[in-house]
N, C-alpha and C positions, 0 to 999 in steps of 0.2 A: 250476558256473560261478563264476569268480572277480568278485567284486565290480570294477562300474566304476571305474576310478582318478579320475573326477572326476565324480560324478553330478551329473545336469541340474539348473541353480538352479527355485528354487519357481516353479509358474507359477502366476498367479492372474488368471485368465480374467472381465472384466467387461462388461458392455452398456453401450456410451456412450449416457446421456442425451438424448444430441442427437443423433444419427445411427443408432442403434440397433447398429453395427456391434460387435463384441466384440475387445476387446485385453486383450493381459496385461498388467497396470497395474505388475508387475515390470519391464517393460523399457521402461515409458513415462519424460518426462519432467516434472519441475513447469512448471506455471504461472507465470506472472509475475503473478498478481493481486494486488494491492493489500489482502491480510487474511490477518489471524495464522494462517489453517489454509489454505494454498495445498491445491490437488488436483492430478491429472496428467491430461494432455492426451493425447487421444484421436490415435492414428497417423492415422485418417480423415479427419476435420472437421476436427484442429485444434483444437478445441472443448473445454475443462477443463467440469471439475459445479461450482465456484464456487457459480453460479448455480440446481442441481438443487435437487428438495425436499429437505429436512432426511431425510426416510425414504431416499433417496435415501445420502444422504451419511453415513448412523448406518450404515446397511445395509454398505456397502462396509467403513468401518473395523472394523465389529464380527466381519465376516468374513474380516479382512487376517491374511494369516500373519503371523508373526513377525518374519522378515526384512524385510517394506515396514514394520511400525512400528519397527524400528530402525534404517530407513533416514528415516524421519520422525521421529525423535529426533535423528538426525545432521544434519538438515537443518536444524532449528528452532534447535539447540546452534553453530550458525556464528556465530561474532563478527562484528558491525560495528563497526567502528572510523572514523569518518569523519575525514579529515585536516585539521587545523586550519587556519583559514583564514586567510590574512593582513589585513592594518589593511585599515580600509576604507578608506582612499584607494587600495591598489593592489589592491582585486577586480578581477576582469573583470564585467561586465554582458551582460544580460542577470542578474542574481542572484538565486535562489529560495529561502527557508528553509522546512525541513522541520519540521512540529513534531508530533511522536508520542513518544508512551510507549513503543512498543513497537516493540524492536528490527527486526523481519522486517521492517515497515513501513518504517520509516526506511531499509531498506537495499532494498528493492524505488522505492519511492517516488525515491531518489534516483538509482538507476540509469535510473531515466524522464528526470528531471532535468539527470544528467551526459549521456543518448545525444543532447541537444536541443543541445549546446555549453555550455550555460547553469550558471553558478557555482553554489556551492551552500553552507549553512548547516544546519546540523540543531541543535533546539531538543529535549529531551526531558521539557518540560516545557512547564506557561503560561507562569511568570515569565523561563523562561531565554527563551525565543520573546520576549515583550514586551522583554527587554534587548537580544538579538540586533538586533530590528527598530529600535528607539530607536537604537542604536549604528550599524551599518549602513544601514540605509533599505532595503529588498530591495526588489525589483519586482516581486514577488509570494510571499505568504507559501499554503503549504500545510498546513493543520492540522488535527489529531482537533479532532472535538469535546468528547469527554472526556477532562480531561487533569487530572493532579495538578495544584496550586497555585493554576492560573487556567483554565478550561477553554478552549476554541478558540471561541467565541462573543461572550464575556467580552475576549478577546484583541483582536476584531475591532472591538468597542465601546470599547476604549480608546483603540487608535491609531485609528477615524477620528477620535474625540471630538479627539483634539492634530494641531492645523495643522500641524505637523512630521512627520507621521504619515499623514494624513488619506488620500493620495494613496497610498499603497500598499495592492495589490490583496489578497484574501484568498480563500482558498478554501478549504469548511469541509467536511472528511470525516466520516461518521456511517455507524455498524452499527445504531444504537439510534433515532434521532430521524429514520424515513423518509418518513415520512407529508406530506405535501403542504402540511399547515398547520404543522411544524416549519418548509419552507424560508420559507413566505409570513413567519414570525414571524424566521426566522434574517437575510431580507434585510429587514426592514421595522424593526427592534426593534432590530437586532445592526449591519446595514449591511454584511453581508457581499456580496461582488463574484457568488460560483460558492457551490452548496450540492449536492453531490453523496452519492450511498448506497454505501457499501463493501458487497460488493468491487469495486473497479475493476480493471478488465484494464487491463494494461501498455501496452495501444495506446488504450485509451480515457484514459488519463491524458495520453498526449504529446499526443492533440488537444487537450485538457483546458487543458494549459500554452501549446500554441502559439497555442491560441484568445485567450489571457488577454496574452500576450510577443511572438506572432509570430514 
């Protein structure tokens, strides 16, 4: 018998986490969450592993054929480019600045951003964020916590510290600083508005923003 002319792509058959139901995570799609290792989302639930145990999450990749890690190569390898923004007298408002290091973030993060109406700025650093914010005034700043130059805490403590500044909102992203007496020190110490734990789903950030803008 002569060889198929187009043999079937790999299937690679997994138990969702959250519904127990099994899909082929070849033909699923990513997640929208808010952190540098997105997962895919269960045909069932709806439902991404984000969220699963770590054994959970080793297990899957360490078992992934070839083809899904080089399609999670290709995904992580997409350029963001965010479009320059014009003077700040003619933003539109509502205005949000993004401040992450890292790429995926910035380009997940602001897609929450832009689906709200709401203008937008991306900082990829502390100091770029602290000139952004100085220059502009945004109406609410979104930032890591850990960040080259000035980190997202440090940032929050300078502008309310300036009366020019004071009044803009801030919300401090963290993978690392979860623990309950980080937020109590983040808002009490730092003066931060929102202190939330990555990763954030794409629908828990737009409440996130509309709770803080409206």
């Amino acid at each position: 018998m002569a060889d198929h002319p187009n043999p079937p792509a790999t299937a690679y058959m997994v138990t969702c986490p959250t519904c127990r139901n099994s899909f082929d995570a070849m033909q699923a799609t990513w997640c929208s969450c808010l952190t540098t290792a997105r997962t895919f989302v269960c045909p069932a639930c709806l439902h991404c592993f984000c969220q699963a145990p770590r054994e959970y999450r080793d297990r899957f990749w360490s078992q992934a054929p070839p083809e899904l890690w080089r399609r999670k190569m290709e995904e992580r390898g997409l350029p963001f480019q965010p479009e320059a923004p014009p003077g700040p007298e003619a933003v539109v408002r509502p205005l949000v600045l993004v401040a992450d290091d890292e790429r995926e973030i910035q380009r997940i993060a602001s897609g929450a951003v832009m689906s709200l109406g709401y203008s937008l700025l991306v900082a990829r650093d502390g100091q770029e964020a602290l000139d952004l914010a100085r220059r502009y005034l945004p109406d609410l700043i979104l930032t890591d916590a850990l960040m080259p130059k000035v980190d997202g805490r440090e940032v929050c403590r300078r502008l309310k510290s300036d009366p020019a500044t004071g009044s803009i909102k801030v919300v401090v992203m963290t993978s690392a600083f979860t623990a309950g007496q980080y937020k109590t020190e983040a808002m009490r110490q730092f003066r931060v508005d929102d202190y939330v734990a990555k990763p954030v789903d794409f629908k828990t950030l737009r409440a996130l923003l509309q709770k803080h803008l409206g």
